[in-house]
ZAMARGU-4260 file (C-alpha; in steps of 0.2 Angstrom, whole numbers, plus 5000, padded with zeros to 4 digits):
<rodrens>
0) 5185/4849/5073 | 5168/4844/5067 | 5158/4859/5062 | 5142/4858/5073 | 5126/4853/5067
5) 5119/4870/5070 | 5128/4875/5057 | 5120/4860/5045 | 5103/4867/5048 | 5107/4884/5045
10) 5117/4879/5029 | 5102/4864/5024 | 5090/4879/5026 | 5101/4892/5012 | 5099/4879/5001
15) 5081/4877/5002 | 5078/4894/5000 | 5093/4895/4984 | 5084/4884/4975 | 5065/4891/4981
20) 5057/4874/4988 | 5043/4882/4998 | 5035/4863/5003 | 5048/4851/5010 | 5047/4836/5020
25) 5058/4828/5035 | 5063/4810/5037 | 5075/4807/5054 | 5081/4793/5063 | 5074/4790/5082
30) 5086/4798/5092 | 5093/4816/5098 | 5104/4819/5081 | 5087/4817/5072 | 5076/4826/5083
35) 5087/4840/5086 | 5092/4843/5070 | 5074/4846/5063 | 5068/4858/5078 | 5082/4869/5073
40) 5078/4868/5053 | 5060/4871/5057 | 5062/4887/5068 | 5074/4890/5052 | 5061/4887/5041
45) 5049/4896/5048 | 5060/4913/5046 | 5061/4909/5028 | 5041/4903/5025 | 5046/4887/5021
50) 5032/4875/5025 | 5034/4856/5031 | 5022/4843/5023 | 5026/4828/5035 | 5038/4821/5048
55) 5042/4805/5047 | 5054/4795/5062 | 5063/4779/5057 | 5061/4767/5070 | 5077/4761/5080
60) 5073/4744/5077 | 5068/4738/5063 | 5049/4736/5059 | 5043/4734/5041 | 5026/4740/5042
65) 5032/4757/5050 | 5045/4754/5035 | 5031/4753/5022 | 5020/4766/5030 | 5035/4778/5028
70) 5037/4775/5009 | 5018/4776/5007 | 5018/4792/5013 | 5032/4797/5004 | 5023/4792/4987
75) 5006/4800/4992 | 5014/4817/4997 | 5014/4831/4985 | 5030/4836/4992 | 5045/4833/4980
80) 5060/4838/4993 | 5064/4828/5007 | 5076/4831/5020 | 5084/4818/5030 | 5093/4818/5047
85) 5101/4800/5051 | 5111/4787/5049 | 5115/4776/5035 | 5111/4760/5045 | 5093/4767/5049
90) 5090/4773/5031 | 5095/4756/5023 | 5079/4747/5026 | 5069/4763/5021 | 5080/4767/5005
95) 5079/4748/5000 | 5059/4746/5003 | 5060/4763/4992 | 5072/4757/4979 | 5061/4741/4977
100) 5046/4749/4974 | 5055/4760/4961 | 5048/4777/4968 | 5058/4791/4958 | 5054/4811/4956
105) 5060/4813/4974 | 5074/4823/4977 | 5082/4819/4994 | 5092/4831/5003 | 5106/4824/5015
110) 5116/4827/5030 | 5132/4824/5032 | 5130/4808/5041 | 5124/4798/5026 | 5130/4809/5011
115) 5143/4800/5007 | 5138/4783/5013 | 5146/4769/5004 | 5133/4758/5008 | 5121/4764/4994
120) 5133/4766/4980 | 5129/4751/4973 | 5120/4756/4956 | 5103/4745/4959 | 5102/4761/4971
125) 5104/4775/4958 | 5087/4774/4948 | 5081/4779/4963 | 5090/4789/4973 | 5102/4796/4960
130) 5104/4815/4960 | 5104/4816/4977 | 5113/4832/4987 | 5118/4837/5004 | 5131/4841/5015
135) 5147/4832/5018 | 5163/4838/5031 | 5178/4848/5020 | 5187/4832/5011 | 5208/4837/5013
140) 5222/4829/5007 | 5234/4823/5022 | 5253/4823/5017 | 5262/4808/5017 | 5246/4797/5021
145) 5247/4789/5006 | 5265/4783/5010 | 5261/4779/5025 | 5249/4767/5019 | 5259/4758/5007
150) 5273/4755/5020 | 5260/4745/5031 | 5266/4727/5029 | 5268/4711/5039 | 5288/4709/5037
155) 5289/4727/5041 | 5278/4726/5060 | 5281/4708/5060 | 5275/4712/5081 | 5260/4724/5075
160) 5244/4713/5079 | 5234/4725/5070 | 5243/4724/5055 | 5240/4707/5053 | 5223/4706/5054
165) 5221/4719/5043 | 5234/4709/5030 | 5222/4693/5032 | 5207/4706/5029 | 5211/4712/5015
170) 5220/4696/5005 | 5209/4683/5012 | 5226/4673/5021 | 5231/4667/5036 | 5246/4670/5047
175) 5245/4653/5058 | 5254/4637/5052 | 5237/4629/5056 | 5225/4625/5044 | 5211/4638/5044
180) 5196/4638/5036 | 5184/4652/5031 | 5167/4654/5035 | 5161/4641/5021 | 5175/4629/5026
185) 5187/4634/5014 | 5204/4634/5017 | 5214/4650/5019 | 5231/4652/5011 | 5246/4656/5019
190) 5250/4674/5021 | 5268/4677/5013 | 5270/4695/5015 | 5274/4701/4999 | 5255/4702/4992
195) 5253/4721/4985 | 5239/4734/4990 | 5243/4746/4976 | 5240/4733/4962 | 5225/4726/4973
200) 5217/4737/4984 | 5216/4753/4974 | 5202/4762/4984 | 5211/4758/4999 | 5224/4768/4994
205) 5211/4782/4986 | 5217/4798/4995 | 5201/4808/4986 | 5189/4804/5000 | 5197/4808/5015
210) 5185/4818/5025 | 5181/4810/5043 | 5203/4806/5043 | 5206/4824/5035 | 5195/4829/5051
215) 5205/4818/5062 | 5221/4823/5055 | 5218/4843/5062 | 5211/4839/5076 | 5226/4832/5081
220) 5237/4846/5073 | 5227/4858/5082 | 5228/4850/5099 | 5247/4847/5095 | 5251/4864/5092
225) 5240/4873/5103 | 5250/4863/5117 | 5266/4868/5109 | 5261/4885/5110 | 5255/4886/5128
230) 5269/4879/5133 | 5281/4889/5125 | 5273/4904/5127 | 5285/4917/5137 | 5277/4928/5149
235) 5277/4947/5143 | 5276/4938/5124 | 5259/4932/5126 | 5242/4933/5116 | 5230/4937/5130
240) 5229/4953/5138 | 5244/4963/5144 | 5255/4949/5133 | 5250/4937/5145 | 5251/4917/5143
245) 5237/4906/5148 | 5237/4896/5164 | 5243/4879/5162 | 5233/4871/5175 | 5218/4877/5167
250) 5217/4874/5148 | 5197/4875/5140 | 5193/4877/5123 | 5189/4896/5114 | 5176/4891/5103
255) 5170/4880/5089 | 5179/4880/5071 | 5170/4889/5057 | 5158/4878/5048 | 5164/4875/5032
260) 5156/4860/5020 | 5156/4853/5002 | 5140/4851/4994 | 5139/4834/4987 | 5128/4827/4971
265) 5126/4808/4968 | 5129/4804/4951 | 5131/4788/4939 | 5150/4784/4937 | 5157/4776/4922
270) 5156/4759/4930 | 5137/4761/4934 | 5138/4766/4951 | 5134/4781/4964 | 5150/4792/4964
275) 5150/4808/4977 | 5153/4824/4963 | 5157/4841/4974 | 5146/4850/4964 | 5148/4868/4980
280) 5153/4875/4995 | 5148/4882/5011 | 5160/4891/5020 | 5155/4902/5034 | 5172/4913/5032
285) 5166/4920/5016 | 5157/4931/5027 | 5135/4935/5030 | 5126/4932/5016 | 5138/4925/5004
290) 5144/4908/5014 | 5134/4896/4999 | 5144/4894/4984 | 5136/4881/4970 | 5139/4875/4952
295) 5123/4873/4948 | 5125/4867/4930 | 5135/4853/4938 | 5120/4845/4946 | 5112/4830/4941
300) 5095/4830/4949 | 5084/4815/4952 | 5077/4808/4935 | 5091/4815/4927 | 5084/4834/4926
305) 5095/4848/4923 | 5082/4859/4926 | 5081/4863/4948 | 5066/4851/4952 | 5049/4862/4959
310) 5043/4858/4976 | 5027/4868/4982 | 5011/4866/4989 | 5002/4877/4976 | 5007/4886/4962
315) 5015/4905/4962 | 5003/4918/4964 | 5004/4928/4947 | 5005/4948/4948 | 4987/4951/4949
320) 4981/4939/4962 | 4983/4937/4979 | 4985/4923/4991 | 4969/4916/5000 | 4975/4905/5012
325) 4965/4887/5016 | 4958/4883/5030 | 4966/4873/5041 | 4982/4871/5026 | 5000/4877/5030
330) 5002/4893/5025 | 5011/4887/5010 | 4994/4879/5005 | 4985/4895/4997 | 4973/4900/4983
335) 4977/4912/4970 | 4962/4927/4971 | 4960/4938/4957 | 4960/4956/4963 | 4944/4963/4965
340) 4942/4978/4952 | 4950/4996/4959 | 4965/4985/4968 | 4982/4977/4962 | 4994/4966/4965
345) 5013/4969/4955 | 5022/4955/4963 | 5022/4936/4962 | 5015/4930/4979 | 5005/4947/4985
350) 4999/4942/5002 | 4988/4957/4997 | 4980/4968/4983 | 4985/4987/4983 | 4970/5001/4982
355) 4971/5011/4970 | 4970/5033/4972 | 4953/5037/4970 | 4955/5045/4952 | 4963/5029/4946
360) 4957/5011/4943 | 4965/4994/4940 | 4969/4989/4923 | 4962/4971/4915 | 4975/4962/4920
365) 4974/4970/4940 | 4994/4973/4939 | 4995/4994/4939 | 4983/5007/4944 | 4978/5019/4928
370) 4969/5034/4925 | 4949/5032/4926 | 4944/5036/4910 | 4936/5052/4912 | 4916/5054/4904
375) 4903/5066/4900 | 4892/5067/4888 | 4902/5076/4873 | 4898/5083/4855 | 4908/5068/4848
380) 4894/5053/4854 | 4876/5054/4856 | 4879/5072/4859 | 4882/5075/4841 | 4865/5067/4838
385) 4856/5077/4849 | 4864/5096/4844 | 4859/5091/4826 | 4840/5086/4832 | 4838/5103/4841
390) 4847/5114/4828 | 4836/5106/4816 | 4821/5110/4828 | 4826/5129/4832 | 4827/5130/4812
395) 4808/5122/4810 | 4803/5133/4821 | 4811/5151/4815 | 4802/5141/4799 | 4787/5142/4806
400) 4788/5159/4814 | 4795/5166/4795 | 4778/5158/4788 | 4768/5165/4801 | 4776/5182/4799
405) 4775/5180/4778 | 4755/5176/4781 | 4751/5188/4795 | 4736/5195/4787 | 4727/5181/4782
410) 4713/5176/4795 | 4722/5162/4805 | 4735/5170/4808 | 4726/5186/4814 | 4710/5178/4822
415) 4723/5167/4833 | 4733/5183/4841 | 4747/5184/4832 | 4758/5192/4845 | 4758/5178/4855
420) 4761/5164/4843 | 4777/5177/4839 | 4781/5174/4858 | 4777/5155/4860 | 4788/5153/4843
425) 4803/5163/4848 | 4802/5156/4867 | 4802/5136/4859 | 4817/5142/4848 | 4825/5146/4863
430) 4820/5130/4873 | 4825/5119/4857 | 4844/5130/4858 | 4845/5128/4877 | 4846/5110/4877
435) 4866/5113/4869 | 4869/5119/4885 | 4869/5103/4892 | 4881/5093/4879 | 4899/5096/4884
440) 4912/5096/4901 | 4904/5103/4914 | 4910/5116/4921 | 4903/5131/4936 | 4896/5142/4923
445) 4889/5130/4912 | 4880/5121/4927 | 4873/5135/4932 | 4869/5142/4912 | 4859/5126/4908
450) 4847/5125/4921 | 4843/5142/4922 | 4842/5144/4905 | 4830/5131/4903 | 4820/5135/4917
455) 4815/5152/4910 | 4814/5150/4892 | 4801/5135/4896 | 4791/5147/4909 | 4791/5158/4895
460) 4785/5147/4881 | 4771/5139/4895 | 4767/5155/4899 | 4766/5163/4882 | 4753/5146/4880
465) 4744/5152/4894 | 4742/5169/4889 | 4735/5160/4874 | 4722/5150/4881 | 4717/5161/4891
470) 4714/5175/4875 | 4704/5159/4867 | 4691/5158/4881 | 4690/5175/4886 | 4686/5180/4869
475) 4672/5168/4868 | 4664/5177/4883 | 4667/5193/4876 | 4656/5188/4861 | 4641/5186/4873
480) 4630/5203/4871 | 4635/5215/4883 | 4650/5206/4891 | 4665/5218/4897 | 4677/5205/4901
485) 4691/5209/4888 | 4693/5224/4895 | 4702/5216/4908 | 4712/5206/4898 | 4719/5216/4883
490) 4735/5215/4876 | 4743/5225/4887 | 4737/5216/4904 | 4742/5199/4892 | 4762/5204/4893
495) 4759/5209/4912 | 4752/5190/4914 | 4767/5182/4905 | 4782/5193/4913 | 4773/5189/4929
500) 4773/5171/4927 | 4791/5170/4921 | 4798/5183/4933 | 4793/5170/4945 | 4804/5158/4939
505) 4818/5171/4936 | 4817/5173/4954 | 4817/5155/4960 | 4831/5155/4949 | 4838/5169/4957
510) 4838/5161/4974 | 4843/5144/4968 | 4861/5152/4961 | 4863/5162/4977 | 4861/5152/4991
515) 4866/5133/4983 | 4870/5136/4964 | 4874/5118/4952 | 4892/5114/4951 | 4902/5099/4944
520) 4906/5084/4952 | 4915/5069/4947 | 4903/5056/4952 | 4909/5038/4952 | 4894/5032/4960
525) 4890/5022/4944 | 4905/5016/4937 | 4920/5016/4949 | 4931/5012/4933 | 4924/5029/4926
530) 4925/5048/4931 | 4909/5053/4926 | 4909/5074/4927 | 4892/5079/4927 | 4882/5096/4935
535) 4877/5093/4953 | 4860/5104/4955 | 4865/5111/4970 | 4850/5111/4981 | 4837/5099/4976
540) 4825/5108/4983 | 4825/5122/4971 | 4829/5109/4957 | 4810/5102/4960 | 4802/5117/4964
545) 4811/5126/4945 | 4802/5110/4938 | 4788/5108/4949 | 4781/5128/4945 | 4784/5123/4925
550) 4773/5109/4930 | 4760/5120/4936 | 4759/5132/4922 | 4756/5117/4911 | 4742/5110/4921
555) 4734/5126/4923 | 4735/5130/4904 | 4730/5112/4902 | 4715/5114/4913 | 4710/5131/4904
560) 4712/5123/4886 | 4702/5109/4891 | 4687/5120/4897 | 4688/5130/4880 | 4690/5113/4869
565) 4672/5114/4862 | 4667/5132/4860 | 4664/5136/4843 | 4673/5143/4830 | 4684/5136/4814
570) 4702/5142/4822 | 4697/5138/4840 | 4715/5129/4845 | 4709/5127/4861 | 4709/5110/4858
575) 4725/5108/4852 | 4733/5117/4865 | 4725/5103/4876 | 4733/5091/4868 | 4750/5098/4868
580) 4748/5102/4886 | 4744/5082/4888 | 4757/5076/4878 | 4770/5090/4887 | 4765/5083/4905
585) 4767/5066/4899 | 4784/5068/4894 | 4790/5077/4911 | 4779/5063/4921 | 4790/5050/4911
590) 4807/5059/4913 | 4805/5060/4932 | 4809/5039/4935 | 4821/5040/4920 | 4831/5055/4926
595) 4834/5045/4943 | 4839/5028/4936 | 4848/5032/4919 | 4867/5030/4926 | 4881/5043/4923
600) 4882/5053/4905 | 4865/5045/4901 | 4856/5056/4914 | 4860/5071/4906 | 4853/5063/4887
605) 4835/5059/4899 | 4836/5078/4901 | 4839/5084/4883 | 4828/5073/4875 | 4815/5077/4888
610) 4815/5097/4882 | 4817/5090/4865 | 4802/5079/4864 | 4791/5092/4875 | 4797/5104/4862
615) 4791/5095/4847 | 4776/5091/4857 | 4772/5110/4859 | 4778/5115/4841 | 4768/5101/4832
620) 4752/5100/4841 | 4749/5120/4841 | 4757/5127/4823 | 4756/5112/4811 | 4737/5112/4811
625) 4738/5130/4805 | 4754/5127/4793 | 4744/5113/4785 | 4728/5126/4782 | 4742/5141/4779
630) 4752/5132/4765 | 4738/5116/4760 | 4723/5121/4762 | 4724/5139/4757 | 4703/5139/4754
635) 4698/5135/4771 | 4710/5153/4776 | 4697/5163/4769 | 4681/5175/4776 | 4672/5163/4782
640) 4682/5165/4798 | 4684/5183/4798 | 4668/5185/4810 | 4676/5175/4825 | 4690/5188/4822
645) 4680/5200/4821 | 4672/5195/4836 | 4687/5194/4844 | 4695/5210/4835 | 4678/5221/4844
650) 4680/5214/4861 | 4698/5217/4864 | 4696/5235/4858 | 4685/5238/4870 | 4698/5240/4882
655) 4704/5256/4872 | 4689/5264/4871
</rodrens>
């Protein structure tokens, strides 16, 4: 009627896992209970991740350097469960080597065959091993035991050998008329028969801890009326099938009895000893899954915690980390790795961290996935800055253009072709406006808007410039007795030469929105915590050749300009327009490398301070000479000039004549 042991593994192993000890150790006697017993909690174990430190076998016959290499390991071990299979004469010498040597903050966990061993009750043992719990056979109460007991008695069996020797036993007497000694040679007293056990012997007569009779006592029952049964059992009455009775020749047992157990806590008593508390239950009628009953605030735990001792081979892994396992460690050996950015872990003891979607990133902590912050450069940053530098430069320019229109008959205006410094200023107006195009979201349109808008406005303005250079040094031939060469270049072939060179572009353009037009990407190339929207050029082809033909205006005008630096003449800008062109090429040169490496929303600021800074480049260099003569020095604006125009006046008539 012994529940067997299968059942104590399984029940040893719910209670490892109730109480969340992940790093336990074994301690068995040499022999099949020990041995089996463990290969059955293991494969338990295993199901449950619950990892073994050490197995330790107490030898059968007693060696006390096995003893002490036991409890060393014990100490050493950072494991502060231990589980033991075996009897209470094996434990003694191990449990009085550890008792001595006053080892405490272990919390043992026992079988039923020690748990509620007399033998360590004494309290020298509880510093030690106080608060110990495990699992001990149901204790009952057997009717009429009690009575029983307290009839045994001498003059009642006066023929009951057994009686008597138990009666010498217990009162230290003696039966026989002879003189008998004890072992120390003291004499024994007579035994009367009238000496009392209940005023005596109370734990003899303690009916609290009957569990091995209790056991006895329905295993007896059980066979008695199973017997009664079979043999009574009318055919046609029965319990097998078709109301049949067993055969009585052949009788074999149905199966074994439900496991049922009491959990057991060693505690101090009052009188400074171990006393056995029934602190739960495990029942396996209760059903799956609910068979583990326990008070848990009636536990005593070693040291006198109230608190459920920790047992584990490394710390919990906090949400936000992950398990790393060590090399060559149990599994409950482990590293705790913070999540690498973009991944997550929401649990405790994530065997692995979670990638986030891609429009999403890990929070500080790693625990959730959150939106990525979604960037571009907007009016509300730097973007603000760089709207007011261009609206402050498309209003120095209209400036310019309103003093050059208020002064259009003076000399420097006039000798200087005024029609095309109207052009070159309305075109950087525009340049200076475009670069607003860039600043905000991004979206099909304004991709496509920016870039073209910029490419043609700046063709325009380089082209205007050329147109320009060109008029310088073509009317300085013209001055040359009898030179006809303005007569191919007059204002009318001028506007040809300008709508020429920016048609081009409009048409690169052209080609560039049909075939592979800009569009907005989210790139994340950058920053994978950030969505960074910004206007994919499309093909990057027609991206280098819009910027590559700019570039070739500018080096043209720039190769004209320089040729025409030195001819003669108090308004010759010439050398001025060379310097513009210089300083204009040397700001696309340097935007080149800066457009590539400048990460994200950063790009797009390279872009617009690159037609911001060309842009002053162009205004400065080519219109504040002539503003500073215009509104400073108004005497050097005078006639003295008037023959150049002239000059230049006679030759680009020709054309008309």
């Amino acid at each position: 009627m012994v529940p067997s042991d299968d059942h104590q593994v399984k029940a040893i192993a719910k209670l490892v896992k109730y109480f969340g000890w992940k790093w336990v150790a074994a301690v068995s006697e040499d022999d099949d209970y020990g041995r089996y017993a463990f290969q059955g909690l293991f494969e338990e174990f295993r199901k449950i991740g619950v990892c073994v430190a050490y197995y330790e076998i107490i030898p059968k016959v007693y060696n006390r350097k096995r003893i002490l290499e036991i409890v060393d390991v014990i100490k050493k071990s950072t494991a502060k469960v231990v589980i033991s299979f075996a009897g209470e004469g094996e434990l003694y010498p191990l449990f009085s080597e550890y008792a001595y040597q006053n080892i405490t903050g272990i919390q043992w966990i026992a079988s039923e065959a020690w748990v509620t061993a007399s033998l360590f009750s004494p309290g020298e043992f509880y510093p030690s091993l106080g608060g110990i719990i495990g699992f001990a056979i149901r204790r009952g109460e057997i009717p009429g035991l009690k009575d029983f007991l307290l009839q045994v008695n001498p003059t009642l069996n006066p023929n009951n050998s057994l009686v008597k020797e138990f009666w010498s036993t217990m009162f230290g007497c003696s039966f026989y008329p002879l003189n008998v000694s004890d072992e120390s040679g003291k004499m024994l007293p007579f035994c009367s028969g009238h000496e009392s056990l209940e005023e005596k012997y109370s734990t003899y007569l303690d009916m609290s801890n009957t569990r091995v009779s209790y056991n006895v006592y329905k295993a007896v029952y059980a066979v008695a009326h199973s017997l009664h049964n079979l043999l009574s059992c009318e055919a046609g009455k029965g319990p097998f099938e078709n109301s049949s009775c067993a055969d009585i020749t052949n009788i074999s047992p149905c199966g074994d009895p439900i496991a049922s157990y009491d959990i057991i806590n060693w505690q101090k008593g009052l009188d400074g000893n171990i006393k056995f508390v029934t602190v739960g239950r495990y029942d396996t009628s209760n059903g799956a899954g609910k068979e583990l009953w326990i008070h848990e605030d009636a536990i005593i735990w070693t040291n006198h915690q109230t608190k459920v001792p920790t047992s584990v081979c490394s710390e919990s892994c906090h949400p936000g980390t992950r398990k790393g396992v060590r090399r060559g460690q149990p599994l409950c050996c482990f590293d705790c790795l913070p999540c690498t950015d973009g991944e997550t872990s929401n649990q405790t003891d994530s065997i692995e961290c979670t990638q986030c979607p891609s429009d999403f990133w890990s929070n500080a902590e790693r625990t959730e996935c959150i939106p990525k912050e979604i960037e571009f450069l907007a009016y509300d940053e730097i973007g603000a800055s760089l709207t007011v530098i261009a609206l402050f430069g498309a209003c120095l320019t209209f400036g310019v253009l309103g003093i050059f229109l208020y002064y259009k008959s003076t000399p420097i205006v006039r000798v200087n072709n005024s029609e095309l410094s109207f052009f070159i200023l309305i075109s950087l107006a525009l340049c200076f406006l475009c670069s607003i195009a860039f600043i905000g979201e991004p979206a099909d349109w304004s991709c496509m808007f920016r870039h073209t808008v910029f490419s043609v406005t700046f063709s325009l303005c380089i082209s205007c410039i050329l147109g320009k250079t060109v008029v310088v040094l073509m009317a300085f031939k013209a001055t040359q007795p009898g030179s006809t060469i303005m007569k191919w270049f007059g204002p009318l072939q001028q506007r040809i030469m300008i709508f020429c060179c920016t048609f081009i572009q409009i048409i690169i353009c052209a080609i560039w929105l049909i075939s592979m037009p800009p569009f907005p990407v989210k790139n994340t190339k950058y920053n994978n915590s950030k969505i960074i929207l910004e206007c994919h050029v499309g093909s990057a082809l027609a991206f280098w050749c819009v910027l590559g033909y700019i570039g070739v205006l500018a080096c043209m005008c720039f190769v004209l300009a320089f040729l025409a630096r030195k001819l003669p003449g108090n308004f010759n800008e010439a050398k001025y327009i060379t310097f513009s062109m210089l300083i204009f090429c040397s700001v696309w040169l340097a935007f080149i490398p800066a457009y590539v490496s400048s990460p994200g929303k950063y790009t797009v600021a390279v872009e617009i301070f690159a037609i911001l800074a060309s842009s002053f480049g162009l205004l400065f260099c080519i219109f504040a000479p002539k503003c500073y003569i215009i509104l400073l020095k108004p005497e050097k604006n005078t006639k003295k000039a008037k023959t150049l125009h002239y000059n230049i006046h006679r030759a680009t008539q020709e054309v008309t004549n």
